[in-house]
C-alpha positions in Angstrom: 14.6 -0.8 -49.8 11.3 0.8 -49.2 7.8 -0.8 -50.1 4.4 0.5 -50.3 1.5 -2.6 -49.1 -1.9 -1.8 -50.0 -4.4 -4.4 -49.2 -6.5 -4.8 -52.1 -9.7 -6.7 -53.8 -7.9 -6.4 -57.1 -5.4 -4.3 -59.3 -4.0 -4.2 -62.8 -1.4 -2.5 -64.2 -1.2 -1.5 -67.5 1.1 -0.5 -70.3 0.6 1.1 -73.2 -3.0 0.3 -73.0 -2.4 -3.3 -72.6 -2.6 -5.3 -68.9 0.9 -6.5 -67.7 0.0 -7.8 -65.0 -3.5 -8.4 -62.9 -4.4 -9.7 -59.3 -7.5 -10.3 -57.1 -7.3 -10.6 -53.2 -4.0 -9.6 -52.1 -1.2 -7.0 -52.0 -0.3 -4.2 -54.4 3.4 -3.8 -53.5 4.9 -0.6 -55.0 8.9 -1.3 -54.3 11.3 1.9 -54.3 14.9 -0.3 -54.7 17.8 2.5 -52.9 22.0 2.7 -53.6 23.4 -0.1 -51.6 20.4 -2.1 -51.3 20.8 -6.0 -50.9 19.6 -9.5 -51.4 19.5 -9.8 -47.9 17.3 -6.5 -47.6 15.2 -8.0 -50.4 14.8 -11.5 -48.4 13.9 -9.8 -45.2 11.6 -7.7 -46.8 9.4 -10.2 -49.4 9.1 -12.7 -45.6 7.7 -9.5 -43.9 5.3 -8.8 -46.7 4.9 -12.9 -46.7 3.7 -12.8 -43.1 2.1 -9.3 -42.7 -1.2 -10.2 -40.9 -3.6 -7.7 -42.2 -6.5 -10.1 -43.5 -9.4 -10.5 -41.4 -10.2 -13.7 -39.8 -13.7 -14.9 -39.0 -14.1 -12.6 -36.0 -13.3 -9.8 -38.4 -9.7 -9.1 -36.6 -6.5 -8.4 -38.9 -5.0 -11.5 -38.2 -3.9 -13.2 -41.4 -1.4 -13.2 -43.9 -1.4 -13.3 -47.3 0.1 -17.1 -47.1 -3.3 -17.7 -44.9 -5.7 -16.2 -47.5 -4.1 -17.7 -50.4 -3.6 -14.2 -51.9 -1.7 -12.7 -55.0 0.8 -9.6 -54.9 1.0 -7.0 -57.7 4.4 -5.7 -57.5 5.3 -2.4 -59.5 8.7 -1.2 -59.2 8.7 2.5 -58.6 11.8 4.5 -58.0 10.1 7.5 -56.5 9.7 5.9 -53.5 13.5 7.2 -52.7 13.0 10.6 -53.1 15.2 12.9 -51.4 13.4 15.7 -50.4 15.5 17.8 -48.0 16.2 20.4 -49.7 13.2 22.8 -51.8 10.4 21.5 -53.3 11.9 19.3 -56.5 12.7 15.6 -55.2 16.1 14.4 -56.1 16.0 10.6 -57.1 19.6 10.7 -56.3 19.3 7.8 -53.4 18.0 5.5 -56.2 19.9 2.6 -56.9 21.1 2.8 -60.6 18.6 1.1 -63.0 20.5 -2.3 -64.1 20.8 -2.7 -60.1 17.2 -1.4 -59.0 15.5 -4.4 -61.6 17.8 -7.1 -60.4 16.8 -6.6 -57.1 13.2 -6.3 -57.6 13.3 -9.1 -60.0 14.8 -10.8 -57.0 12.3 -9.7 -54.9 9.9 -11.1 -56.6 11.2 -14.3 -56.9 11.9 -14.7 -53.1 7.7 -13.6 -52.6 7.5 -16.8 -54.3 9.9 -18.7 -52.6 7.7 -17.3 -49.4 5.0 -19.1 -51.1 3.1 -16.5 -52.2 1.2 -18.4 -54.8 1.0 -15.4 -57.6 3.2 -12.7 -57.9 2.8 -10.5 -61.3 4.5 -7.7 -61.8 4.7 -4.0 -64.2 7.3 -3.1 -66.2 10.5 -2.1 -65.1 11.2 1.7 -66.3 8.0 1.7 -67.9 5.4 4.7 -67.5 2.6 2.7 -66.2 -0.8 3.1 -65.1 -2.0 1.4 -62.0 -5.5 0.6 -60.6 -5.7 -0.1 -57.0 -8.6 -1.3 -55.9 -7.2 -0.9 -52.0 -9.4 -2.5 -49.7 -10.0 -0.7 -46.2 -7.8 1.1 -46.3 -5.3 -0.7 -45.5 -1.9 0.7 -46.5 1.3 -0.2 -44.8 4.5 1.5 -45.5 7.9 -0.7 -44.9 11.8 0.5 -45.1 14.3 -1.9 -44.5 16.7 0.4 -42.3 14.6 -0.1 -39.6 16.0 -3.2 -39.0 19.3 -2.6 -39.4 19.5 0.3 -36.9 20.7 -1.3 -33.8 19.3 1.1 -31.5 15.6 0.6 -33.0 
């Protein structure tokens, strides 16, 4: 499971022309779900995301969470994250979990950044060509891929 973190002041995403979904002060999480991927992978990743300290604190250090700053995530599915690029210049998507199992487990996801106590999680639509505004704030942009915890040797 791979996810994009961008710190932001707000985002949207909309569909259609019409808002899905719409945060202030928080995360937009773009979540690329991969074949094989698990609840367990999705649990480890929404408590990192929970507790990433990347807030600044009164002395203007990066030292809070989301959970401290009472922030929201937008979180937009997006299976180009797990591109395959190899071989030329044209991506394969072929490490993308299949759609019916790629929305279950960001749906779970989701769920479990709640369960984190996130206290607003809002989300695109899954499959949907969407169009995102990221207000990032920074730039702070943090890139996480579950494998690297489950490589022993890391």
């Amino acid at each position: 499971m791979r996810a994009v973190i961008q710190r932001v002041t707000s985002s949207e995403v909309a569909v259609d022309g019409e808002i899905k979904g719409k945060i202030s002060k928080g995360f937009n999480v773009l979540l690329g779900v991969m074949q094989g991927d698990t609840k367990a992978q999705a649990d480890l990743l929404a408590g990192k995301i929970a507790r990433l300290r990347v807030f600044e604190d009164e002395e203007e250090k990066m030292n809070l969470s989301i959970l401290d700053v009472d922030g929201e995530v937008l979180a937009i599915s997006q299976f180009t994250l797990c591109a395959d690029l190899k071989k030329g210049n044209r991506p394969s998507f072929f490490p993308s979990a299949p759609p019916d199992e790629a929305n279950a487990l960001y749906e779970y996801f989701c769920t479990r950044l709640i369960a984190e106590g996130v206290r607003k999680v809002e989300k695109g639509v899954f499959g949907a060509d969407m169009k995102v505004t990221i207000n990032n704030d920074g730039p702070v942009t943090i890139v996480m891929d579950t494998d690297i915890w489950d490589k022993k040797d890391k």
